[in-house]
C-alpha positions as CSV (number, residue, x, y, z in Angstrom):
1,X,-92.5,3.7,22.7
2,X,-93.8,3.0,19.2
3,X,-92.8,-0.3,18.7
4,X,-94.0,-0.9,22.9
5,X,-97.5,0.3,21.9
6,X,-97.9,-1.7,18.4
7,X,-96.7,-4.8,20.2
8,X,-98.8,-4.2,23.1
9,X,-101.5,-2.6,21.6
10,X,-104.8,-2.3,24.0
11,X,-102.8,-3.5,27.1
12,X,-104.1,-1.4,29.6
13,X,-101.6,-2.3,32.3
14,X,-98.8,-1.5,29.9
15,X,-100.5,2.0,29.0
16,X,-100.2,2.8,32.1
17,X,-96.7,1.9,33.1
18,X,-96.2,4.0,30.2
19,X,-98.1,6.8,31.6
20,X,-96.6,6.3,35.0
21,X,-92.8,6.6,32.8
22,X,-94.1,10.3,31.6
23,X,-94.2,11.3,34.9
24,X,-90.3,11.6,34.9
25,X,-90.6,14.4,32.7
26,X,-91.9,16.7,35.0
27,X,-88.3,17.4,35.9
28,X,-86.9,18.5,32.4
29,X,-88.2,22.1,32.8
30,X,-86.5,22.8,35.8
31,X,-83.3,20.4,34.4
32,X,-83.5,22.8,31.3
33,X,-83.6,25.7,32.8
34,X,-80.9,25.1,35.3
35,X,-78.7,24.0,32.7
36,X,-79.3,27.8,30.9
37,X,-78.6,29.6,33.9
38,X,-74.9,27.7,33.9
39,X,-74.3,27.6,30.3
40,X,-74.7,31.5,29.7
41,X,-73.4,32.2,33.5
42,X,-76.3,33.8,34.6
43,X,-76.0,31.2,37.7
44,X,-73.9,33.7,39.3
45,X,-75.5,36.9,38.6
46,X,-77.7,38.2,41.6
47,X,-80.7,38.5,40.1
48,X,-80.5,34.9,38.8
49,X,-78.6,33.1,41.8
50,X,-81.8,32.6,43.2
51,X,-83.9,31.1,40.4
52,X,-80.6,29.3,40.1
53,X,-81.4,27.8,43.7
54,X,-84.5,26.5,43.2
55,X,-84.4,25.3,40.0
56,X,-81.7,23.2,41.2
57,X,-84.1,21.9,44.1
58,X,-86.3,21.2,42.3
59,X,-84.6,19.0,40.0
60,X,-83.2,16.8,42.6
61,X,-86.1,16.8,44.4
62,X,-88.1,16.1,41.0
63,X,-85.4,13.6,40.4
64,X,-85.8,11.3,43.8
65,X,-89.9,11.5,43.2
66,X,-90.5,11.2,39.7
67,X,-87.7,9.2,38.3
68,X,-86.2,6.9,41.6
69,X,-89.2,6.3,43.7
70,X,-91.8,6.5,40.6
71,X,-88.9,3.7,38.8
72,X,-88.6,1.7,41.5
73,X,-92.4,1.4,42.3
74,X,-93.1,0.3,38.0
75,X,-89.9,-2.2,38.8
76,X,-92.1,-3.8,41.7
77,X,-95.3,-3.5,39.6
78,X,-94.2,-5.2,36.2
79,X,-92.2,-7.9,38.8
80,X,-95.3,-9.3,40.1
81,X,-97.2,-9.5,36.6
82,X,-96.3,-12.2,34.3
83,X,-95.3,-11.8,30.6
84,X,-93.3,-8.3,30.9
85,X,-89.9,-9.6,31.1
86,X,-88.8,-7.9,28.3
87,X,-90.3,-4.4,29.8
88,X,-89.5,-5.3,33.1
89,X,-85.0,-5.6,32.5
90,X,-86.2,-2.1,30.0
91,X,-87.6,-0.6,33.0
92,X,-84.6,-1.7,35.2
93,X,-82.3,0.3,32.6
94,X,-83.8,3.4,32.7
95,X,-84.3,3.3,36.0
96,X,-80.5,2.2,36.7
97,X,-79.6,5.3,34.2
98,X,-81.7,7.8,36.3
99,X,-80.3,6.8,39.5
100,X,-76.5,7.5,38.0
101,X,-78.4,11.1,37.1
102,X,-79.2,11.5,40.2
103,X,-76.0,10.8,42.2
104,X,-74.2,13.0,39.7
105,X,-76.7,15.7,40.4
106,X,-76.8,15.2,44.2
107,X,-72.6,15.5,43.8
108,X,-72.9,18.8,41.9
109,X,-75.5,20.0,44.3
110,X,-73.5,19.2,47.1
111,X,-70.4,20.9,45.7
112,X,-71.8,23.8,44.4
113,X,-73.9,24.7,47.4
114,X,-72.8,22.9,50.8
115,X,-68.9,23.9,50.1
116,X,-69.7,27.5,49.6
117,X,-71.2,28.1,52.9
């Protein structure tokens, strides 16, 4: 992002595809907190199974919104202006990288909770 914004600097349209990228990290909170619940096996403990739950929903969920429909949509937008190539194929790898993040947490979703009931 540093070397982006010194490159770039005072390109509005860039600012905000940058500002449009933050957006994917509305999903690390409920990512982190997930991830504790496993790691010190509180994920099976009653009074955690249901924060557990949810904070697994709303990763996915968070996922698809803010990091596959949100990538896609900066994909299409930095297509049709001139002069971003370079940002453009950037924005196609962390999108591509997010959408291998989210199949591997839609597969551990659906193992852990369709197979159990």
């Amino acid at each position: 992002n540093i070397l982006i914004y010194y490159r770039y600097y005072g390109d509005n349209f860039l600012l905000n595809i940058m500002a449009y990228n933050y957006l994917s990290e509305i999903t690390t909170k409920s990512l982190n907190y997930s991830l504790y619940l496993y790691e010190n096996n509180l994920h099976k403990d009653p009074r955690y199974s249901y924060n557990y739950l949810i904070s697994n929903k709303l990763t996915l969920g968070g996922f698809f919104v803010f990091r596959i429909l949100n990538g896609l949509y900066l994909i299409r937008k930095l297509y049709l202006v001139d002069g971003y190539t370079f940002i453009y194929y950037l924005q196609w790898t962390l999108t591509s990288m997010n959408f291998v993040w989210f199949y591997k947490l839609g597969k551990y979703y659906k193992k852990t909770y369709l197979k159990d009931n």
